[in-house]
C-alpha positions as CSV (number, residue, x, y, z in Angstrom):
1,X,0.0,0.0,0.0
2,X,2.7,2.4,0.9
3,X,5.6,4.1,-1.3
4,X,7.3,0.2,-0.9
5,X,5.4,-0.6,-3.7
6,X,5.6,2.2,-6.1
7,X,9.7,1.5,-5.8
8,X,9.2,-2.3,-5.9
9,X,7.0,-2.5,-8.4
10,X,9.6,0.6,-10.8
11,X,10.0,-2.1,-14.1
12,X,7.3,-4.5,-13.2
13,X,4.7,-5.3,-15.2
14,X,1.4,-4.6,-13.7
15,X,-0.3,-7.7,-15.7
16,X,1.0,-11.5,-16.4
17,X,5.1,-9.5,-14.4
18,X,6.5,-13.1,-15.1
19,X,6.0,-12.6,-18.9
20,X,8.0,-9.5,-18.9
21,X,11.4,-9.0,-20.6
22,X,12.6,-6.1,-18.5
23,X,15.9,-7.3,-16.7
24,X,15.1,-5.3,-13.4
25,X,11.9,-8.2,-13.0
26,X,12.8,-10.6,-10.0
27,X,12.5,-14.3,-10.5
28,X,9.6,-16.3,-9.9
29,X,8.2,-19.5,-8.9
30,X,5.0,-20.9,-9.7
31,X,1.6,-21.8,-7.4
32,X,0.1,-24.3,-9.1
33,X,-3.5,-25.0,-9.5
34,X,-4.1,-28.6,-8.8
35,X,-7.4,-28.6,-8.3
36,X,-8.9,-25.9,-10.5
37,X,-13.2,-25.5,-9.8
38,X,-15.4,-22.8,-12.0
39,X,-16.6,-20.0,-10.3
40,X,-20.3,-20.6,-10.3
41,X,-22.7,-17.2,-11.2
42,X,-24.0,-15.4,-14.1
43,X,-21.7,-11.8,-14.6
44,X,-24.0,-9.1,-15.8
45,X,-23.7,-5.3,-15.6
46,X,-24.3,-3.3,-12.1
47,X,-25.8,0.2,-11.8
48,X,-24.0,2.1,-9.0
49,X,-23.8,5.8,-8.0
50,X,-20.6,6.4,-6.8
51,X,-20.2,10.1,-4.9
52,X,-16.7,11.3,-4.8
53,X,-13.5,13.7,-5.6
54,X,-16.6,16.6,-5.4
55,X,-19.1,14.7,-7.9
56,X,-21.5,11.8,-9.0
57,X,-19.4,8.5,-10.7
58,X,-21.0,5.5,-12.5
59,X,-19.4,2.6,-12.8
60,X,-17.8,2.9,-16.3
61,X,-16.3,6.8,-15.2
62,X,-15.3,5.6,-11.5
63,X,-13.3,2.6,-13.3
64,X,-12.1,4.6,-16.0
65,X,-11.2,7.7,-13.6
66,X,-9.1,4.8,-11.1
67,X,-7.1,3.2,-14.2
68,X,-9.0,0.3,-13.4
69,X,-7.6,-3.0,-15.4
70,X,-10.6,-5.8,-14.0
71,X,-13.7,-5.5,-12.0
72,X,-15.4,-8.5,-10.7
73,X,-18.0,-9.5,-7.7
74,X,-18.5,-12.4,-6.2
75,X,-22.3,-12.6,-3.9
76,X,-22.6,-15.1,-2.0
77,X,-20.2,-17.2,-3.7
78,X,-21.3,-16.7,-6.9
79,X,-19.8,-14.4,-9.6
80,X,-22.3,-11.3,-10.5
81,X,-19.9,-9.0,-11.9
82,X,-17.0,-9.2,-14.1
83,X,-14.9,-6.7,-16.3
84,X,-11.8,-6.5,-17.6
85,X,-9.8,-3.8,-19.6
86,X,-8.9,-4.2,-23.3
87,X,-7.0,-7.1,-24.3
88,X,-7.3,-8.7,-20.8
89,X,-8.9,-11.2,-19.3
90,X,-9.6,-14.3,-17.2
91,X,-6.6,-16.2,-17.6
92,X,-4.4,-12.6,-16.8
93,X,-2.5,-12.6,-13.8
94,X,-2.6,-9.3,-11.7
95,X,0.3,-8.3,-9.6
96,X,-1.0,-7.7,-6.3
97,X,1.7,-5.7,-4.9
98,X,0.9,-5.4,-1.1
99,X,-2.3,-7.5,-1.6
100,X,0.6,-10.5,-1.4
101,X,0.5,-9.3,2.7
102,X,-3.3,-10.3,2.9
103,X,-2.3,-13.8,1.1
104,X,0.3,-14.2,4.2
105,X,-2.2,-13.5,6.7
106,X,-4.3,-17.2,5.6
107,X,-0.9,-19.1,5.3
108,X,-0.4,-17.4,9.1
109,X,-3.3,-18.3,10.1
110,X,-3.1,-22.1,8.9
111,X,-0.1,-22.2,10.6
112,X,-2.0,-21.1,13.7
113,X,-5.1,-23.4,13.3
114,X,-2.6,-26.3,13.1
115,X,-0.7,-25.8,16.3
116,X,2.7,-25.2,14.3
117,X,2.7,-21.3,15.5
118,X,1.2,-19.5,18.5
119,X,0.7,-15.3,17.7
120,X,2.4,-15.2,21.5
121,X,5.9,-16.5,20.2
122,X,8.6,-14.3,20.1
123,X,10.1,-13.7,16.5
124,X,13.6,-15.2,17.8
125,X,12.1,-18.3,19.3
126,X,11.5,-19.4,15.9
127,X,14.6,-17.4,13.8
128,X,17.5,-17.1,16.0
129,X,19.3,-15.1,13.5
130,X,17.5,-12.1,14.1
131,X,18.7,-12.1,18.0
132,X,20.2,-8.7,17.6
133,X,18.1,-7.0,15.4
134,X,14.9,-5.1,15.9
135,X,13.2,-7.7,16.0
136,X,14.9,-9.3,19.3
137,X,11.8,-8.5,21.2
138,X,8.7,-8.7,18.9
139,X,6.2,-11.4,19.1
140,X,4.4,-12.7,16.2
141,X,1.2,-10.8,16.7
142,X,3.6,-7.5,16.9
143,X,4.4,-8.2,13.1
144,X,1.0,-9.2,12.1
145,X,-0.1,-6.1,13.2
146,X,2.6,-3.8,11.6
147,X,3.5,-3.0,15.4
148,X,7.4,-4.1,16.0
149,X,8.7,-0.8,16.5
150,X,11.8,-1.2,14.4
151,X,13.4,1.7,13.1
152,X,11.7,1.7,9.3
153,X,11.1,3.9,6.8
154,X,9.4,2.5,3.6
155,X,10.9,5.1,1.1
156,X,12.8,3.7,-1.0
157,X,14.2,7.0,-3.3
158,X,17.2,7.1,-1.1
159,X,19.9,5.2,-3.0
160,X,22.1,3.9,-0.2
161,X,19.8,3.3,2.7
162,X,18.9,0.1,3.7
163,X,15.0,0.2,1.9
164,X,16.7,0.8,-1.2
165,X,19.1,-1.8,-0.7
166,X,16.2,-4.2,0.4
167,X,14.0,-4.0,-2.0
168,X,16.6,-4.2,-4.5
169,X,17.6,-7.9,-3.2
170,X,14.3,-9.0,-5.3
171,X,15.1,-7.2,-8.3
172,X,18.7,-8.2,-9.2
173,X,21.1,-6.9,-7.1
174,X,22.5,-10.5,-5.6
175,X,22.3,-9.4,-2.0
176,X,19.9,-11.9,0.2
177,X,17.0,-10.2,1.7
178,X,16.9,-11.9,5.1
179,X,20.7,-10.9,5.2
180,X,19.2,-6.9,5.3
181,X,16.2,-8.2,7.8
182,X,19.0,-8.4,10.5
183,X,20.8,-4.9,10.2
184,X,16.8,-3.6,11.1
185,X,17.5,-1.8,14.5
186,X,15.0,-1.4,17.3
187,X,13.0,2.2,17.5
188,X,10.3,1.8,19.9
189,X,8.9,-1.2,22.1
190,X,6.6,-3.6,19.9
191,X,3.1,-3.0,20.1
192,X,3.1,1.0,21.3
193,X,3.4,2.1,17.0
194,X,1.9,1.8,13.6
195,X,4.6,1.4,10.9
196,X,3.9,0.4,7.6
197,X,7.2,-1.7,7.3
198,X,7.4,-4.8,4.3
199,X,10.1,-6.4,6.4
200,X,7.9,-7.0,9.2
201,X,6.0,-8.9,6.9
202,X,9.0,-10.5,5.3
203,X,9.5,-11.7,9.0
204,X,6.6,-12.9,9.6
205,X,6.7,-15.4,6.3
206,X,10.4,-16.4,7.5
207,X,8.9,-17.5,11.3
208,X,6.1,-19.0,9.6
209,X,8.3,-21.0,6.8
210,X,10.4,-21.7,9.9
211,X,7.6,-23.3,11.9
212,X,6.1,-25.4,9.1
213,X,9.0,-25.9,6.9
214,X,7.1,-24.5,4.0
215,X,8.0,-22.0,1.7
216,X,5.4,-19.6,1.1
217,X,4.9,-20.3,-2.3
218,X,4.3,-24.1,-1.3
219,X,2.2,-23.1,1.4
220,X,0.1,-20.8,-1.1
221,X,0.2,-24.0,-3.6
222,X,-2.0,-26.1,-0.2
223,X,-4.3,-23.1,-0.1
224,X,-4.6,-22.5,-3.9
225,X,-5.8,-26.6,-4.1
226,X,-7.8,-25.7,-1.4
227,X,-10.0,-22.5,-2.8
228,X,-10.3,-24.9,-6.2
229,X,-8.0,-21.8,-7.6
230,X,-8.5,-21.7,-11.5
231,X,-4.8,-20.8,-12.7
232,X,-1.4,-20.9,-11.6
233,X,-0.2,-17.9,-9.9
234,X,3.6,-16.7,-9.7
235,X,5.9,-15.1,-6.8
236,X,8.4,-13.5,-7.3
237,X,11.7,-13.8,-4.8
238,X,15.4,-12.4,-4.5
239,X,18.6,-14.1,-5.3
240,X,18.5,-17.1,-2.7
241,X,15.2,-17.9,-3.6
242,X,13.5,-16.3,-0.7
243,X,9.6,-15.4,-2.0
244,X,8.8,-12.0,-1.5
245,X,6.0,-12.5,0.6
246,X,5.1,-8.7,1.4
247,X,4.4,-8.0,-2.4
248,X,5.0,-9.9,-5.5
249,X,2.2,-12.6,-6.0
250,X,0.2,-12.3,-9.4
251,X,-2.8,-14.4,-9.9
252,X,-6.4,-13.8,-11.9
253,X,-9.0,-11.4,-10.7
254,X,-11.0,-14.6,-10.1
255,X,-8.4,-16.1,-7.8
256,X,-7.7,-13.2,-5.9
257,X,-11.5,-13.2,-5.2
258,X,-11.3,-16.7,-3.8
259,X,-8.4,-15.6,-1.4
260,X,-11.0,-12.7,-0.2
261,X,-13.3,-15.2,0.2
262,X,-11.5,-16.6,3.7
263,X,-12.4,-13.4,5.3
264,X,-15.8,-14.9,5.2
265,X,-15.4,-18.9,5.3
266,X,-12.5,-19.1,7.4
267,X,-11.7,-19.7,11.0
268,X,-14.0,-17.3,12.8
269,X,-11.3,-16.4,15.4
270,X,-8.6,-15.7,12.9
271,X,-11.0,-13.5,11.0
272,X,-11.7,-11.4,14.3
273,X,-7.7,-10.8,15.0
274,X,-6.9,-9.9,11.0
275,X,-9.8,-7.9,10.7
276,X,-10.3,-5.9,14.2
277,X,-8.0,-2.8,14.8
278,X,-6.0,-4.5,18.3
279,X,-4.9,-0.8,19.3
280,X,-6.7,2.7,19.3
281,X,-4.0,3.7,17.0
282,X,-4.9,0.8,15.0
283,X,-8.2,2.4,14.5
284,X,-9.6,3.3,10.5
285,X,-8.9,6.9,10.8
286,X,-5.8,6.9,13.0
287,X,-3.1,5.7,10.9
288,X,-0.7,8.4,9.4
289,X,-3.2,10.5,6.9
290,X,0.2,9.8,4.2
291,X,-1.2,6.6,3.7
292,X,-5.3,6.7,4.1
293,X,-7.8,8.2,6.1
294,X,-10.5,5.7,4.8
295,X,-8.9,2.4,6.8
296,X,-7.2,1.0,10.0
297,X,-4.9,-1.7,10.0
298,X,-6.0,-5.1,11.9
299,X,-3.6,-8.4,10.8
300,X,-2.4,-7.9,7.2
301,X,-6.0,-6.5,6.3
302,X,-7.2,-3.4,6.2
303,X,-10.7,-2.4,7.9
304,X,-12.7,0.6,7.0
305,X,-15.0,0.4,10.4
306,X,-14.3,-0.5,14.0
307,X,-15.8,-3.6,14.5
308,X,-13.8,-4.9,10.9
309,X,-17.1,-6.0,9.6
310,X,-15.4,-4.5,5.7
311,X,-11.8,-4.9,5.0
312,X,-9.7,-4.9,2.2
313,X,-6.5,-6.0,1.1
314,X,-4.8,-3.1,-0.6
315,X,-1.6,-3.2,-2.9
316,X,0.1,0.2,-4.9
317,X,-1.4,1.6,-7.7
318,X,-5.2,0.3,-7.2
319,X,-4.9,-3.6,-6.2
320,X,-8.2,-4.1,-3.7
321,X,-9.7,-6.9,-2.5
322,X,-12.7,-5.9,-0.4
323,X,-15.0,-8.3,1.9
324,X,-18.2,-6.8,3.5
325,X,-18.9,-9.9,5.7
326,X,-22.4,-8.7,6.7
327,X,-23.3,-8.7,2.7
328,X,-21.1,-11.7,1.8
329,X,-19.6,-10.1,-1.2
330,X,-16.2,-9.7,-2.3
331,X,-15.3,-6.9,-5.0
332,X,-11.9,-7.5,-6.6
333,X,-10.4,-4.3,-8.2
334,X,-7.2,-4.3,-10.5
335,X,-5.8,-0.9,-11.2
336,X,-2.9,1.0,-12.7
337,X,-3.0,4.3,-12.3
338,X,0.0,6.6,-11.9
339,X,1.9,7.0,-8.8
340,X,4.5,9.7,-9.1
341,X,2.5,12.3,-8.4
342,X,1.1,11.5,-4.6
343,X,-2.1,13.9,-5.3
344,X,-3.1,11.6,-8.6
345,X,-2.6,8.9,-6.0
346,X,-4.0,10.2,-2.9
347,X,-7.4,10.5,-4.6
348,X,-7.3,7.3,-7.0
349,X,-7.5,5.7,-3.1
350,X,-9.6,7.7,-1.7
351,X,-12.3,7.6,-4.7
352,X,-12.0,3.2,-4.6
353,X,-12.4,3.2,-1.2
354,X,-15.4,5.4,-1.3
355,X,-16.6,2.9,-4.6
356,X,-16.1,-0.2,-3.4
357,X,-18.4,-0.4,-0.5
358,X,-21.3,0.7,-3.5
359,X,-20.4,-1.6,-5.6
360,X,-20.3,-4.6,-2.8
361,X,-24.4,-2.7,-1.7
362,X,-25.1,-3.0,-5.6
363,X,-24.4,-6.2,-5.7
364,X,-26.8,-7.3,-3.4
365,X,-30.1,-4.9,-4.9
């Protein structure tokens, strides 16, 4: 969601990033689809009013003012809505950027169901080599929550510093990016601030892998079989073949969908502590007005209300996956619109998350 992305994401292909001949593209491994279902519904088109950015939107101006790429909705399960931009299609695959961190949240969760991880362990009871970094003193719930205090700033325009140097171990430059994890010093004690920090979600996919001995892109390949995904998705990962778990997995509109869908079908309790702000701070609202005023940040998922009855995984340059779990629809938005200018970007977020809530209600009329 943050400027990591707009950095990360500097040759990367928006749509099918695996595809791409650009020699700045990380690696990739595949998520394969092993037991591939069809999405059951009949798409047809929606009417929705859309009020925003000081005027009325329809659909059609709302996606075409947010560089939207595909636009689907699934009610209930079933697939109402579905619209992609020209030349695209079902079979694309959409780099979710950030999204990727919501992904994370269901392997962490599965990790938790099965007894392999408790959110109480400490961060060094499970990966030692982080012992005297930030992260010495950080439990797992402190990085689920984007609360380890570690000294962090996502901006990666500075050519030397260590976010630069970090994000460029997926892209090319040879250097490991777990090696980087441990120069991250300590700030202020875990669980007293919000930062929006990549490598605390980088950690938490290392003490997960750690505690089930799967890499996330197996991991994702168990939940993929399990949401009958439709087609193989790709993540990308650095030098040592470490997948970049806090941004670089591309899969269909339809797929993504199917990973929203856990915010409504999966463990109740898991849902609760991803999707309910743990701090006041936490709160939709009270996170620093640079990245949104429209959300809070519960575990990897973004709520836009207290009680984390909406949420929405959110990735740079327009990736959404919304869930209103009263309405039991899930509104899957691909976007790329440009990011250089913060203002052009600032109100391409602030317009989607004022549309997607209609467009989950319009669903449902």
């Amino acid at each position: 969601m943050a400027e990591s992305d707009s950095a990360s994401l500097g040759g990367m292909q928006m749509v099918n990033p695996h595809l791409t001949d650009s020699g700045q593209a990380p690696a990739y491994r595949t998520v394969t689809a092993t037991r591939p279902a069809v999405l059951p519904g009949a798409p047809a088109p929606l009417e929705v009013a859309i009020a925003g950015a000081g005027r009325m939107w329809d659909l059609e101006g709302w996606n075409t003012t947010t560089h939207g790429t595909s636009l689907l909705v699934v009610d209930r399960g079933r697939l109402v809505h579905e619209w992609y931009a020209g030349g695209l299609g079902p079979t694309d695959l959409f780099l979710g950027a950030s999204m990727t961190k919501s992904a994370l949240a269901h392997l962490v969760g599965a990790a938790v169901g099965s007894g392999a991880l408790r959110v109480e362990d400490q961060v060094i009871d499970h990966v030692p080599e982080l012992a005297s970094s930030g992260y010495a003193a950080c439990t797992v719930l402190d990085v689920l929550t984007m609360t380890s205090g570690v000294r962090w700033v996502e901006d990666y325009r500075t050519p030397s510093g260590l976010a630069t140097r970090f994000i460029a171990s997926f892209f090319g430059s040879g250097q490991a990016s777990r090696d980087l994890l441990a120069e991250i010093e300590p700030q202020d004690p875990p669980g007293t601030r919000f930062e929006y920090c990549t490598p605390d979600s980088q950690v938490l996919d290392w003490v997960r892998e750690r505690a089930t001995g799967a890499a996330y892109d197996e991991a994702l390949g168990e939940l993929w079989a399990t949401l009958g995904c439709e087609q193989d998705a790709v993540v990308g990962t650095d030098a040592a073949g470490v997948p970049m778990a806090g941004g670089s997995l591309a899969a269909t509109s339809r797929d993504w969908a199917r990973m929203g869908t856990l915010q409504l079908t999966g463990d109740p309790w898991w849902i609760e502590l991803t999707s309910v702000p743990r701090a006041p701070f936490l709160r939709p609202g009270r996170l620093p007005s640079s990245l949104t005023t429209h959300v809070g940040f519960g575990g990897h998922w973004w709520p836009l209300d207290d009680a984390g009855r909406r949420v929405t995984a959110d990735g740079s340059r327009g990736q959404f996956t919304y869930v209103d779990r009263d309405l039991e629809v899930v509104v899957v938005k691909t976007s790329q619109w440009p990011y250089d200018d913060f203002l052009v970007d600032r109100q391409a977020r602030d317009l989607s998350y004022l549309g997607l809530p209609e467009i989950a209600r319009a669903a449902t009329r």
